[in-house]
PAPADREN-811771 format. One line per 2 residues: their letters; for each residue x, y, z of N, C-alpha, C. Coordinates in nm, 4 decimals. Atoms other than C-alpha are relative to their C-alpha. Example, Ala and Ser with C-alpha at 12.3 -4.5 7.8 and 13.67 -1.06 7.14 Angstrom:
AS = 0.0890,-0.1190,0.0000,1.2300,-0.4500,0.7800,0.0900,0.1200,0.0000; -0.0820,-0.1190,-0.0060,1.3670,-0.1060,0.7140,-0.0770,0.1090,0.0730 $
END
This chain:
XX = 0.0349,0.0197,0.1395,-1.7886,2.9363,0.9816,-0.1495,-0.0294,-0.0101; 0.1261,0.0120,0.0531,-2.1215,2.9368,0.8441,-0.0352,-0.1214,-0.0371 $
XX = 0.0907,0.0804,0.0768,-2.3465,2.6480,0.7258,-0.0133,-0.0096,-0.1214; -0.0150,-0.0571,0.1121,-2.3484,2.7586,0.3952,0.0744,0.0905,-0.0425 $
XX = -0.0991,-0.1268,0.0873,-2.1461,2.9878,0.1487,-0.0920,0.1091,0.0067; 0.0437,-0.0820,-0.0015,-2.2854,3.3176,0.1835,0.0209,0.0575,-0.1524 $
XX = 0.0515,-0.0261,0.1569,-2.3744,3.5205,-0.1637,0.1602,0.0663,0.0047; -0.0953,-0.0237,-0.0090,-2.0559,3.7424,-0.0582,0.1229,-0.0854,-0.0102 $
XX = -0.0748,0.0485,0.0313,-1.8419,3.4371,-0.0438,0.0111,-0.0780,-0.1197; -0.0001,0.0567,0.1136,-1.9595,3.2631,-0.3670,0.0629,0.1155,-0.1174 $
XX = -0.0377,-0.0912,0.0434,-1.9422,3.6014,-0.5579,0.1424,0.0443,-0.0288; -0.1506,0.0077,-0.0152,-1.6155,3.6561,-0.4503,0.1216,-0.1059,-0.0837 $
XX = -0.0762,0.1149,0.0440,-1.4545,3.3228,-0.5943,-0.0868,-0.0585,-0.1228; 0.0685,-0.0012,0.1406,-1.6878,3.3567,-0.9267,0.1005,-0.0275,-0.1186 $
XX = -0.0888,0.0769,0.1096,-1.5233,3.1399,-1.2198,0.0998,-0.0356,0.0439; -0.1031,0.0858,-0.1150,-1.2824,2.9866,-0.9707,0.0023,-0.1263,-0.0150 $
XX = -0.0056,0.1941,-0.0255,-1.1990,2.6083,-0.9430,-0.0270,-0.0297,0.1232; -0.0020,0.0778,-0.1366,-1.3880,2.4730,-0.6363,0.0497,-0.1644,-0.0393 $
XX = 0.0147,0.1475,-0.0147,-1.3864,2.0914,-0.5383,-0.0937,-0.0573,0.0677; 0.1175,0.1340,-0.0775,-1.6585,1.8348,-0.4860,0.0515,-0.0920,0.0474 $
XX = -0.0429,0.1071,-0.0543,-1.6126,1.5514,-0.2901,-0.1091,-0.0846,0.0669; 0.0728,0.0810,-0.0723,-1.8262,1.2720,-0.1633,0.1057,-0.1192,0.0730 $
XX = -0.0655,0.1060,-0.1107,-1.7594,0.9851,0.0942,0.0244,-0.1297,-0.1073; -0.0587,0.0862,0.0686,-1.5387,0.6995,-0.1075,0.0550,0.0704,-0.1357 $
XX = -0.0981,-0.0794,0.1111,-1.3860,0.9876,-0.3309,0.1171,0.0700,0.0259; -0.0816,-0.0764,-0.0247,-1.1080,1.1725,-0.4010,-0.0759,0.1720,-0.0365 $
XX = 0.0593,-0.0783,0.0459,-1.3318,1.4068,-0.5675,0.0260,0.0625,-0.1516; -0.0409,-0.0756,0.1195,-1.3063,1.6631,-0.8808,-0.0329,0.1397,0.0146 $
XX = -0.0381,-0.1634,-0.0279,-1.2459,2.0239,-0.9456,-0.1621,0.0349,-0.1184; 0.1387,-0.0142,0.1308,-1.5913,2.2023,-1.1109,0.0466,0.1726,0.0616 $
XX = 0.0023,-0.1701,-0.0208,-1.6196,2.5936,-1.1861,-0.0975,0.0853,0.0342; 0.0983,-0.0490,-0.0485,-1.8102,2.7830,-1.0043,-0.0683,0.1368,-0.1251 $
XX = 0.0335,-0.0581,0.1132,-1.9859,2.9412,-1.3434,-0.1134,0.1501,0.0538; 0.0648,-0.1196,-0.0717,-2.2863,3.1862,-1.1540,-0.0629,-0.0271,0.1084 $
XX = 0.0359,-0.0191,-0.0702,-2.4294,3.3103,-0.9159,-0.1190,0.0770,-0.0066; 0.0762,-0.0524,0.0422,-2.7963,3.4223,-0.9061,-0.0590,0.0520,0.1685 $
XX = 0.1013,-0.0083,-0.1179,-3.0387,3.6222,-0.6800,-0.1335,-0.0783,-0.0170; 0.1125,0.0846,-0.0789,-3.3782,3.4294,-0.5451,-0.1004,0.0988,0.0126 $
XX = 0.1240,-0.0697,-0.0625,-3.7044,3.5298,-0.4558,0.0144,-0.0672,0.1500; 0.0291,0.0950,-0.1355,-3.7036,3.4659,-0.0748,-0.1648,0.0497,-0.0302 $
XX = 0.1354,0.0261,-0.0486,-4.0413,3.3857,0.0885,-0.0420,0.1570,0.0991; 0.0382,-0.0739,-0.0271,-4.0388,3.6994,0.2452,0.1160,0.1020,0.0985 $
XX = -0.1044,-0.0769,-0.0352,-3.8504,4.0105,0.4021,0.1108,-0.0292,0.1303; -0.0907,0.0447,-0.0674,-3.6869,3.8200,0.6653,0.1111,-0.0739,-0.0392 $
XX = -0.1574,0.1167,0.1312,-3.4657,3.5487,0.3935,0.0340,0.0882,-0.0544; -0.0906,-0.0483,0.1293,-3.2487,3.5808,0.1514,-0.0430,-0.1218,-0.0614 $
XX = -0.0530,0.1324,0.0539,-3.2042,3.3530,-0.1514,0.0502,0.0295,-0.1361; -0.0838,0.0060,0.1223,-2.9726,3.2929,-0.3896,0.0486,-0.1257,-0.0526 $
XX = -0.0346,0.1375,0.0101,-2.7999,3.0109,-0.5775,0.1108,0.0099,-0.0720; -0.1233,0.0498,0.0889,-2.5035,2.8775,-0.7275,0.0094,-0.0783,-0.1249 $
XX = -0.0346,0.0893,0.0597,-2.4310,2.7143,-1.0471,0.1455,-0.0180,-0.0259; -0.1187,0.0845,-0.0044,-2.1230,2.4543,-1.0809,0.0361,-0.0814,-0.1603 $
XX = 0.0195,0.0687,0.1453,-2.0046,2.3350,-1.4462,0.1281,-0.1037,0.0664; -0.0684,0.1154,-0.0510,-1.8678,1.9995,-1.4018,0.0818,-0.0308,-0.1118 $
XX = -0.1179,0.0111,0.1346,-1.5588,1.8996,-1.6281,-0.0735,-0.0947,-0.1253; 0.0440,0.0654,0.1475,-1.6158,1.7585,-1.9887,-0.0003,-0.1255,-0.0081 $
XX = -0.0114,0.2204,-0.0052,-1.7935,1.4070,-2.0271,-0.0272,-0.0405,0.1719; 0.0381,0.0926,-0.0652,-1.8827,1.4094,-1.6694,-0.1682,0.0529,0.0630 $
XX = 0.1843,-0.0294,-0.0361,-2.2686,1.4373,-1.5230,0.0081,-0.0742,0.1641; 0.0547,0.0231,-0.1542,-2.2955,1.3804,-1.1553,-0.1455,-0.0047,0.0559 $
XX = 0.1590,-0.0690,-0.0550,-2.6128,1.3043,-0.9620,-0.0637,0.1133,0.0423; 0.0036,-0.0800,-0.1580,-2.8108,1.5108,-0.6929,0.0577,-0.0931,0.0608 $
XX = -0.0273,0.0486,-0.1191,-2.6201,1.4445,-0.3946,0.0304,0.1164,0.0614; 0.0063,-0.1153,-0.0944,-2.5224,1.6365,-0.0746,0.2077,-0.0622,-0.0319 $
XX = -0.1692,-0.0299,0.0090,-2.1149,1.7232,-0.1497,0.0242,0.0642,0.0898; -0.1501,-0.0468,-0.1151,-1.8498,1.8193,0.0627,0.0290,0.1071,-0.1045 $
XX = -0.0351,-0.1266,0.0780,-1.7803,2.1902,-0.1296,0.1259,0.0586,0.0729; -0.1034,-0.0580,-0.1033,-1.4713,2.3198,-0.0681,0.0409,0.1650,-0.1378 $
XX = -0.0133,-0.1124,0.0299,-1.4155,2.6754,-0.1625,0.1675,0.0372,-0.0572; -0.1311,-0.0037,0.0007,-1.0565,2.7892,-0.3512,0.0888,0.0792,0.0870 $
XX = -0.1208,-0.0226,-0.0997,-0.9728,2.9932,-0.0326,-0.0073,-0.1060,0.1163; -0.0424,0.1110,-0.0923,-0.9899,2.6781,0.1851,-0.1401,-0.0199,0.0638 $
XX = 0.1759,0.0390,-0.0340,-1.3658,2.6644,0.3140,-0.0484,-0.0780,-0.0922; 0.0835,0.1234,0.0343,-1.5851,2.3827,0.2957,-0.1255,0.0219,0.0680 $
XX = 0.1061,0.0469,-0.0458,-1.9341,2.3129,0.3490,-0.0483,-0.1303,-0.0589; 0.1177,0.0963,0.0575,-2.2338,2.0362,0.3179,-0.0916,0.0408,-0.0895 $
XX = 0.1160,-0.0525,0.0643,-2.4523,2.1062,0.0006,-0.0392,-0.0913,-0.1108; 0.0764,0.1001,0.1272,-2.6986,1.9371,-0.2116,-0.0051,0.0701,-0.1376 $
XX = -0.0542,-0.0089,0.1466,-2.5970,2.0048,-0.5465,-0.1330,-0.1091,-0.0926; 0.0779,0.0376,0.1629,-2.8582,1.9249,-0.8771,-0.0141,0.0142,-0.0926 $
XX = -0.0090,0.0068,0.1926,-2.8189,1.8510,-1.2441,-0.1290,0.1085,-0.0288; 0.1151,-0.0921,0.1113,-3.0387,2.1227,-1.4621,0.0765,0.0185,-0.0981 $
XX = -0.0315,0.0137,0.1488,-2.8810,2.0186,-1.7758,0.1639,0.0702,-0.0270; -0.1272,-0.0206,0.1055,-2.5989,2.1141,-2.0208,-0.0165,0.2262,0.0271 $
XX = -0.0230,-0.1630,-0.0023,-2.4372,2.4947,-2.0401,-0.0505,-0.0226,-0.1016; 0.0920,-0.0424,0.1122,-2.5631,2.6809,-2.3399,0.1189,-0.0482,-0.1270 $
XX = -0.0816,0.0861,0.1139,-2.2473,2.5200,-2.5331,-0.0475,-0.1604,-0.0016; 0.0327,0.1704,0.0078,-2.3239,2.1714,-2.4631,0.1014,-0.0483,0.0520 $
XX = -0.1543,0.0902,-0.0630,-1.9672,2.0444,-2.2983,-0.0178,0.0293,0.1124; -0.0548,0.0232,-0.1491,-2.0323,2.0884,-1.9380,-0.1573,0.0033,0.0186 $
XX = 0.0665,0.0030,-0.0886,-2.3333,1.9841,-1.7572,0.0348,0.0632,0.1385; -0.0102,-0.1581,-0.1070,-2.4456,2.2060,-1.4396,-0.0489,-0.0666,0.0931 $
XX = 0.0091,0.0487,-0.1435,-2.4571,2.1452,-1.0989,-0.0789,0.1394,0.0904; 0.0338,-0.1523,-0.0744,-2.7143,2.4275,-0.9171,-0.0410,-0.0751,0.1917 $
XX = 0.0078,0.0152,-0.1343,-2.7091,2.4885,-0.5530,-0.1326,0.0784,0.0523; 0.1094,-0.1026,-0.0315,-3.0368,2.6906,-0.3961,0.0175,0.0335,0.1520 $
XX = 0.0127,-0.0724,-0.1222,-2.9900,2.8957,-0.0515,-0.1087,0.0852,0.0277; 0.1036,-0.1225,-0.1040,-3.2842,3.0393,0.1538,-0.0043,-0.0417,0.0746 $
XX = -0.0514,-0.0454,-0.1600,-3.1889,3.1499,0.4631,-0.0826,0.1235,0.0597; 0.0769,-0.1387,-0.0854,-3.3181,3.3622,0.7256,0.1407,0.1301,0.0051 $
XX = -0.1457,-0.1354,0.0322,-3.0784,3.7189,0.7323,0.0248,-0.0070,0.1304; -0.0782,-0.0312,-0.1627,-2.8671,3.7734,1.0253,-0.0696,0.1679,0.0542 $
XX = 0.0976,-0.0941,-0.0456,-3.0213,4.0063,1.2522,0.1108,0.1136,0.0792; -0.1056,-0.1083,-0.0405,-2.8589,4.3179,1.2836,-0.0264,0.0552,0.1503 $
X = 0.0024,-0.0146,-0.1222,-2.7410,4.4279,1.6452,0.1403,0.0126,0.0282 $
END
């Protein structure tokens, strides 16, 4: 398993119910709302990112979550508030990935 969700596995499970979780939680279910492409730094990265709408009425810090994916994958990712959706009932949780690309062989 990877370090991160790859763009293929976020994509894939687009408007899905993941789960956050930190250490002294049970956690909560947030929807994985989009998925964007990045400017990497240059032709060796990638980057892309995730945004997460968190249920109604709640606002979470930055922190680094426990992500668990709805086919059963989990990773470590630092997750950060950039405000309210364009309705106003769910604050957003964005993730940012740049990575180096796997080197074909």
């Amino acid at each position: 398993m990877s370090l991160v969700p790859s763009r293929t596995d976020l994509e894939q499970q687009l408007h899905q119910p993941w789960h956050l979780s930190w250490e002294g939680s049970e956690g909560l279910a947030v929807t994985l709302a989009e998925v964007f492409s990045g400017t990497p730094m240059n032709a060796r990265y990638e980057c892309y990112s995730a945004t997460f709408a968190q249920p109604a009425g709640v606002q979470l810090p930055q922190h680094t979550y426990l992500l668990g994916s709805p086919a059963g994958q989990q990773w470590h990712v630092l997750l950060s508030p950039i405000g309210p959706d364009a309705d106003g009932k769910h604050h957003l949780l964005e993730a940012v990935f740049h990575l180096e690309r796997p080197t074909e062989g």
